[in-house]
LUMDREN-240785 format. One record per residue (C-alpha): residue in three letters; z, x, y. Coordinates in steps of 0.05 Angstrom, whole numbers, padded with zeros to 5 digits, always signed. Layout:
REM residues N
ALAZXY
...
END
This chain:
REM residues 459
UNK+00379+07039-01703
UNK+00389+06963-01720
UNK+00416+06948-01648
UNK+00348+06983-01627
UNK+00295+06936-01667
UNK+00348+06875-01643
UNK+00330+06891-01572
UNK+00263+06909-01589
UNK+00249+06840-01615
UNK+00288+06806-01556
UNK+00218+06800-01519
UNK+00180+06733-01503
UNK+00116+06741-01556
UNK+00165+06758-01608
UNK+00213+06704-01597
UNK+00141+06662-01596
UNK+00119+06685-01651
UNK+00176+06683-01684
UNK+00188+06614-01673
UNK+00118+06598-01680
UNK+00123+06619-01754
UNK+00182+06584-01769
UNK+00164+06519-01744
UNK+00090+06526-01790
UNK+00132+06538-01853
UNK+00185+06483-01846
UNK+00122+06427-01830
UNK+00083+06468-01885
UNK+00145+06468-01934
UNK+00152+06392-01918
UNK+00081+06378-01942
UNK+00087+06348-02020
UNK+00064+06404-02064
UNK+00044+06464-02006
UNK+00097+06515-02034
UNK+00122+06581-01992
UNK+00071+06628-02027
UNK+00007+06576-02008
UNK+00034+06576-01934
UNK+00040+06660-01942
UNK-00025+06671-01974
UNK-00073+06623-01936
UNK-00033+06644-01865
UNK-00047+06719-01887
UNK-00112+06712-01852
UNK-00084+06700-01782
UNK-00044+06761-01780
UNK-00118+06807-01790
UNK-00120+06809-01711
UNK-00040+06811-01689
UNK-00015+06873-01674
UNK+00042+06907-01729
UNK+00104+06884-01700
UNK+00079+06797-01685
UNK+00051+06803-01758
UNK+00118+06815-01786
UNK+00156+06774-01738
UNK+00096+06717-01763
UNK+00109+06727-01835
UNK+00177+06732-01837
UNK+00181+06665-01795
UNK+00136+06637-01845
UNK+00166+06654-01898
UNK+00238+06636-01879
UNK+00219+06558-01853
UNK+00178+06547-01914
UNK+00230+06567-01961
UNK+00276+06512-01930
UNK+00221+06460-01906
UNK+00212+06437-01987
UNK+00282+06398-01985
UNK+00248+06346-01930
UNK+00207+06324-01968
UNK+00254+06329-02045
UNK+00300+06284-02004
UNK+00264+06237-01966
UNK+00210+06224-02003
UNK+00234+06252-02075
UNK+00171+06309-02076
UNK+00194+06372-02069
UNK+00154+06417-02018
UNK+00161+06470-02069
UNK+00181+06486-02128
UNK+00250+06509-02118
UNK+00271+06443-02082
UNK+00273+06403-02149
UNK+00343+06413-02153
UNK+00358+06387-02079
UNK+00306+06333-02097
UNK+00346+06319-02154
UNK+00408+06306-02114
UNK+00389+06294-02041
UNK+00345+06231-02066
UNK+00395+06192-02093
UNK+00435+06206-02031
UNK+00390+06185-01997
UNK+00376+06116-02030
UNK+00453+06108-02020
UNK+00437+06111-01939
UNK+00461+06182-01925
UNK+00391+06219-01919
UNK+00421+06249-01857
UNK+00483+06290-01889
UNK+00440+06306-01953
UNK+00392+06338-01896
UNK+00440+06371-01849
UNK+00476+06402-01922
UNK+00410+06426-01939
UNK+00409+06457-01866
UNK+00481+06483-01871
UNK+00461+06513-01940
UNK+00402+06547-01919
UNK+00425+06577-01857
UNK+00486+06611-01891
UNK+00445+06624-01961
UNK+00406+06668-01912
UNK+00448+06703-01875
UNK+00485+06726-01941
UNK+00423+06747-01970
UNK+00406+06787-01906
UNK+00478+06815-01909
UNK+00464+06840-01973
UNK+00400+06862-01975
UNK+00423+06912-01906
UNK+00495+06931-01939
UNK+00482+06935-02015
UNK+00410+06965-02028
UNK+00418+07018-02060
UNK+00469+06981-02107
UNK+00424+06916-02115
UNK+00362+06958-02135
UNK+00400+07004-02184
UNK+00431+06936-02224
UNK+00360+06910-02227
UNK+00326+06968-02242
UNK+00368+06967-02306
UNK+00333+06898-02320
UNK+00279+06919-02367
UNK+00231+06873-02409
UNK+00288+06842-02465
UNK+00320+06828-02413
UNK+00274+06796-02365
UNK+00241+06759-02428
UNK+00314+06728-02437
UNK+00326+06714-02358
UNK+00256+06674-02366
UNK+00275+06628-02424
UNK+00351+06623-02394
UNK+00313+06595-02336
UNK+00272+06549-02370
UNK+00323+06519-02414
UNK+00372+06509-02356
UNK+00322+06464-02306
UNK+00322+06433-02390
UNK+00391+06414-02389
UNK+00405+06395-02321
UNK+00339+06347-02316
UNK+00348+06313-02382
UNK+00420+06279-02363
UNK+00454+06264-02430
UNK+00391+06284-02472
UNK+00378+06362-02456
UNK+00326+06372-02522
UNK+00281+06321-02473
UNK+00276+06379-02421
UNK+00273+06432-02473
UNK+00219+06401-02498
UNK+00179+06387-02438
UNK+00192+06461-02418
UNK+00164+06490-02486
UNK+00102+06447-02464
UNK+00106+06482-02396
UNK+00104+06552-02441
UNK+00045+06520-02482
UNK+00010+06499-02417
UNK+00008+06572-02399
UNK-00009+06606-02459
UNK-00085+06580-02449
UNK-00124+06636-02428
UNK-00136+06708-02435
UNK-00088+06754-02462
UNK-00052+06798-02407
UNK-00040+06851-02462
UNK-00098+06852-02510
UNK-00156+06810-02482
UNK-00158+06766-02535
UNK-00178+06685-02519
UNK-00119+06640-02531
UNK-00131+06555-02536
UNK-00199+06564-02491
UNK-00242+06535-02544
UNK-00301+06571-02518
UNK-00294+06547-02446
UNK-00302+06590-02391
UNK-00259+06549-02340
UNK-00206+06563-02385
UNK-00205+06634-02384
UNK-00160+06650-02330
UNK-00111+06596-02352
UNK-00079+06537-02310
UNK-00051+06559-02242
UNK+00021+06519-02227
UNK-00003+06502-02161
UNK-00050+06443-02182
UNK+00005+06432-02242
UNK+00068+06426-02190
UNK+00023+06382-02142
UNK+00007+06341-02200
UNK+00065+06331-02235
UNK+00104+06316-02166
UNK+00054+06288-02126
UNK+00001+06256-02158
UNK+00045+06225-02202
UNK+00098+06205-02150
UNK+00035+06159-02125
UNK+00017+06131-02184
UNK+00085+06106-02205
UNK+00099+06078-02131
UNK+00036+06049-02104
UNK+00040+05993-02155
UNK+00112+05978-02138
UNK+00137+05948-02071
UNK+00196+05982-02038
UNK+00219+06007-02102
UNK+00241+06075-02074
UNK+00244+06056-01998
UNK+00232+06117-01957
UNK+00296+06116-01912
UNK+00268+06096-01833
UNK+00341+06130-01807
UNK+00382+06178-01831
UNK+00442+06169-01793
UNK+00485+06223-01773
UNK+00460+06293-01787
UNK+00520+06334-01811
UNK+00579+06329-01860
UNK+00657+06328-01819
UNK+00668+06421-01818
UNK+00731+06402-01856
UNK+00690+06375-01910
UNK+00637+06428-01902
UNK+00694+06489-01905
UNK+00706+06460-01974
UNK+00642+06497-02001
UNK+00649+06557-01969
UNK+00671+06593-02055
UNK+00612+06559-02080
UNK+00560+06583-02024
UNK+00580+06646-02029
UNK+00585+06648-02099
UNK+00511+06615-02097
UNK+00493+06668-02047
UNK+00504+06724-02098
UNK+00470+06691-02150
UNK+00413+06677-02105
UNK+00402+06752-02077
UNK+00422+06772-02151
UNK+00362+06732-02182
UNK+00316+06753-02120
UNK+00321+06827-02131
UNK+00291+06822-02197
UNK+00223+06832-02186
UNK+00188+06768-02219
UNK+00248+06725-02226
UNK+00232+06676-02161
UNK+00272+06626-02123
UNK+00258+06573-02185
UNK+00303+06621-02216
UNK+00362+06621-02169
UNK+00363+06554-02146
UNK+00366+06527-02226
UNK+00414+06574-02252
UNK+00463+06567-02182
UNK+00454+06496-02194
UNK+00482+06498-02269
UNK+00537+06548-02254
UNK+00556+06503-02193
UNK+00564+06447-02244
UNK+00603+06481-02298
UNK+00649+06505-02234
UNK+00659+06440-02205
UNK+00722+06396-02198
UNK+00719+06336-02252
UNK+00711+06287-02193
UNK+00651+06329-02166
UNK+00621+06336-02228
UNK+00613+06264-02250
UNK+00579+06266-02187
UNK+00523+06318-02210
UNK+00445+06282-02215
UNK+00481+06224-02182
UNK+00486+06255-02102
UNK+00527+06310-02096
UNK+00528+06349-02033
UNK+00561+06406-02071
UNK+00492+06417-02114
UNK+00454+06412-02053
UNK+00492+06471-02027
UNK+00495+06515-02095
UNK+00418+06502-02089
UNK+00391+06516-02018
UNK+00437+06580-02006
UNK+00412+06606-02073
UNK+00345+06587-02055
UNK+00337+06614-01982
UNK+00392+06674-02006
UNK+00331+06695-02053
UNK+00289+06717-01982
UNK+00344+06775-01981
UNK+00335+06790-02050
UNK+00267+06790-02052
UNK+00258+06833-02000
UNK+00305+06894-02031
UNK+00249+06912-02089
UNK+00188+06894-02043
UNK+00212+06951-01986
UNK+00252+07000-02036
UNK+00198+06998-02087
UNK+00138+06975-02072
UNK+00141+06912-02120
UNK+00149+06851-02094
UNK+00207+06809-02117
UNK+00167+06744-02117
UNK+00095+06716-02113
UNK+00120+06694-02036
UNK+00136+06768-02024
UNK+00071+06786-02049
UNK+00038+06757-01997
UNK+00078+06791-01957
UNK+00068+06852-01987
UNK-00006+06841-01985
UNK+00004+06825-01903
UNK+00037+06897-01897
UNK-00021+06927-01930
UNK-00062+06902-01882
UNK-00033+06933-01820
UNK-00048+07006-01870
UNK+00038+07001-01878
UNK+00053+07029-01951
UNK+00127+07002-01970
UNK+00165+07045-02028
UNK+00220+07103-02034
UNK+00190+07142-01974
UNK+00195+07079-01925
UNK+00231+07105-01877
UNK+00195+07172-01872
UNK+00127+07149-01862
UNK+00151+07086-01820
UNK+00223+07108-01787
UNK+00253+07041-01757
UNK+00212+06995-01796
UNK+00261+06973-01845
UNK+00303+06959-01786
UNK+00261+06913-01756
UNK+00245+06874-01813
UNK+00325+06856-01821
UNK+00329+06838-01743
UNK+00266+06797-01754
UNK+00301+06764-01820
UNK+00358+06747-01777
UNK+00320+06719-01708
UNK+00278+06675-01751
UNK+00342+06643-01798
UNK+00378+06629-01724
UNK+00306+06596-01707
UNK+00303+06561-01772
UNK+00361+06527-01761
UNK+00342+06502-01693
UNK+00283+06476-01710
UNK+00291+06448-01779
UNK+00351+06398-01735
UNK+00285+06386-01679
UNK+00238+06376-01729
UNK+00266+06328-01783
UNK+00261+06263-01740
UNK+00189+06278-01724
UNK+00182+06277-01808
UNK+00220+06224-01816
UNK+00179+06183-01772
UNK+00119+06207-01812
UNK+00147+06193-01882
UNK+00180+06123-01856
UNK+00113+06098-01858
UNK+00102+06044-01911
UNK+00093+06087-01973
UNK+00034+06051-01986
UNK-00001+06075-01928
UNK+00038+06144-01931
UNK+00023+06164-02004
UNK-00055+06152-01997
UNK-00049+06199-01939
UNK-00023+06254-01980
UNK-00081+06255-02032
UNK-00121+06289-01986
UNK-00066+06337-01974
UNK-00048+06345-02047
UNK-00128+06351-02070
UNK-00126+06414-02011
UNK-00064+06449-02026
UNK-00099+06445-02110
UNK-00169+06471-02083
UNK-00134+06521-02044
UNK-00089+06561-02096
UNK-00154+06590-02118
UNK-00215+06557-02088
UNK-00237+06527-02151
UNK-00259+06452-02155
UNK-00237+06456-02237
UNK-00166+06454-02213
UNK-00180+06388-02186
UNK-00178+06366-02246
UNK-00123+06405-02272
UNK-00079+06373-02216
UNK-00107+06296-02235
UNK-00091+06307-02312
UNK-00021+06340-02291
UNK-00004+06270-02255
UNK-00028+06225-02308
UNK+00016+06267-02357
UNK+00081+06269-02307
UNK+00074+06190-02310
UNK+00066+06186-02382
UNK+00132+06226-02388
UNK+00168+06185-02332
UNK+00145+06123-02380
UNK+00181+06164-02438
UNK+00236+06173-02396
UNK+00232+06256-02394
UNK+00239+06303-02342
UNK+00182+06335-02309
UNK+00212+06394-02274
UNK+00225+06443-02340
UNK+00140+06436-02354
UNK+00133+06461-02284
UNK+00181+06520-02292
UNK+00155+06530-02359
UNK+00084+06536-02333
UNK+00112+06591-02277
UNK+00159+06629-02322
UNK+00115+06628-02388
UNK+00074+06694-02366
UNK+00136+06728-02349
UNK+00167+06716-02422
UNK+00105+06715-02455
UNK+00089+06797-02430
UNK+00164+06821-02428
UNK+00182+06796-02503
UNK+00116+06822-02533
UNK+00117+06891-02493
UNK+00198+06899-02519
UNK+00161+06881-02596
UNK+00114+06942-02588
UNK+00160+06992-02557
UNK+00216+06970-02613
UNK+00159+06964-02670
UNK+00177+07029-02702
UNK+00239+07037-02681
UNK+00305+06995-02722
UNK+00330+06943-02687
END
């Protein structure tokens, strides 16, 4: 059955399509603050007149260059495309300030490409295993995965200091807590205005906190993070690559791990592989760690693209999708009247099938193209940042209107940059706010649902 939907994709508008897909996300992904679900949810509309089989082979393509196109833009011009690129941003930046833009990139490649295939692996070997450990997840335990989360981007952000990035994060939770109340539909912190009501998306928030403020703190500087104009060669020596062949696999697991619980995003993975990577490390690596370490890069981007598997294995087994990116893709399915769940195969024989040899085609196309299409971004983000980061206003103040079409996040996004500067001035991270902001719902519902099923029980 899978050799059947690999031949039955081996035809020219596939392959097209396919590729077509792939190179939108990666130049999407690339764009400072347009994250994988934006590119999934505002491409849903061009799938309304392709026929079943492109649509997938569309989404999927999307979906998989996206998910890898953030780390262009973390490491060449320290803005990650989406949110979980921080931690390549993190490390690939200061590599390349130290002139080796080109290896940071080509790891990120090498880490993607194999995060993927072991997710894929996974999600076609170990279903039914994957999806009985996470259905075993219930709400103290995603409450705890949340916080876990949060206070792990904490400590790795804040360097020496972690209670910086704790606190920072806590303000991420407070940030979403404004709002009505998912549970009760009681107002929280809206003071009586109605733009508050449905809270602060973390679209406008991410852009603002990453991009906005990125331009604020640079345009009055001259060269003070020089955007690098080559990036030398492309690829660490294999010998020195073979070296992290434990941790990707290791960050593999943990990405598909994370991705298969339904709500626990590639934010998720990327952080927590990033932390266990670090406590795993050599000594000499780990002084290394913040500073430029190719070994992060890799224990981030295979968690990160691994997470496409994961996702995937509660979205077709069950009908919920494992991320806000799957969602989308969820939402795509509907569209083409295909209902995903326990009786997947019944209703749609082969289709499950097809999905894994589409996976597959478009992480072999991904690779291709995210090697042909970084010196086409370099030579756009080589530009003198002061002409460069002007340009990405307009791009920023779109990718904010268009999380929900609403003009009030405008403003959101503006106040989000002049509060990343003010805690750059302060000297404290701004990544844990933004995971704070993403994760806060997920806590916030999960620990107060476990509260009143335990109420009148002992605990």
């Amino acid at each position: 059955m899978f050799f059947e939907a690999i031949s039955s994709l081996i035809q020219p508008l596939l392959l097209l399509v396919t590729l077509l897909g792939v190179s939108l996300g990666i130049i999407w992904g690339a764009l400072p603050g347009l994250s994988t679900t934006m590119a999934m949810a505002l491409l849903i509309g061009f799938t309304s007149t392709m026929a079943q089989d492109i649509a997938i082979c569309f989404m999927l393509g999307v979906y998989t260059g996206s998910v890898f196109g953030g780390a262009i833009s973390a490491i060449l011009i320290n803005i990650p495309g989406t949110p979980d690129a921080v931690p390549t941003m993190i490390e690939g930046h200061a590599l390349a300030k130290k002139g080796e833009a080109g290896t940071a990139l080509g790891t990120a490649i090498f880490g993607s490409f194999v995060g993927n295939w072991i997710g894929i692996l996974i999600l076609i070997f170990l279903m039914p295993f994957l999806i009985s450990v996470a259905l075993n997840f219930k709400s103290w335990e995603m409450f705890l995965l949340s916080i876990i989360g949060i206070s792990v981007c904490g400590t790795m952000c804040a360097g020496e200091l972690p209670i910086k990035g704790w606190i920072v994060g806590w303000i991420g939770i407070l940030i979403a807590m404004v709002g009505i109340d998912p549970i009760f539909g009681v107002e929280r912190f809206t003071f009586g205005n109605p733009n508050f009501y449905d809270g602060f998306n973390y679209v406008p928030i991410l852009i603002g906190l990453f991009g906005i403020c990125e331009i604020i703190k640079t345009l009055p500087s001259e060269n003070k993070t020089p955007i690098p104009k080559k990036i030398g060669k492309l690829f660490l020596p294999l010998k020195k690559l073979s070296t992290y062949i434990t941790t990707a696999i290791r960050s593999g697991l943990i990405g598909t791990f994370i991705g298969a619980l339904p709500g626990a995003g590639a934010n998720v993975a990327s952080f927590l592989s990033y932390d266990i990577g670090k406590k795993r490390a050599k000594q000499k690596e780990k002084d290394k760690w913040g500073k430029g370490s190719y070994e992060a890069i890799i224990c981030a981007e295979v968690a990160n693209n691994a997470n496409i598997g994961g996702s995937m294995l509660p979205t077709l087994a069950l009908g919920i999708p494992g991320n806000a990116a799957a969602a989308a893709l969820l939402a795509a399915l509907t569209m083409k009247n295909i209902v995903v769940g326990p009786t997947i195969d019944i209703d749609h024989p082969g289709l499950v099938y097809f999905i894994y040899a589409a996976l597959l085609i478009a992480n072999f196309f991904m690779y291709i193209m995210a090697i042909a299409l970084i010196k086409p971004c370099i030579k756009l983000f080589s530009l003198s940042r002061g002409f460069l980061l002007p340009l990405i206003i307009p791009v920023c103040v779109l990718g904010a209107y268009a999380a929900r079409l609403n003009l009030y996040d405008l403003w959101i996004m503006f106040f989000a940059g002049l509060f990343g500067y003010l805690l750059s001035l302060c000297k404290y991270p701004t990544a844990p706010a933004v995971l704070g902001v993403i994760l806060a719902p997920m806590a916030d519902e999960n620990l107060r649902r476990s509260l009143m099923i335990f109420s009148e029980k002992n605990l």
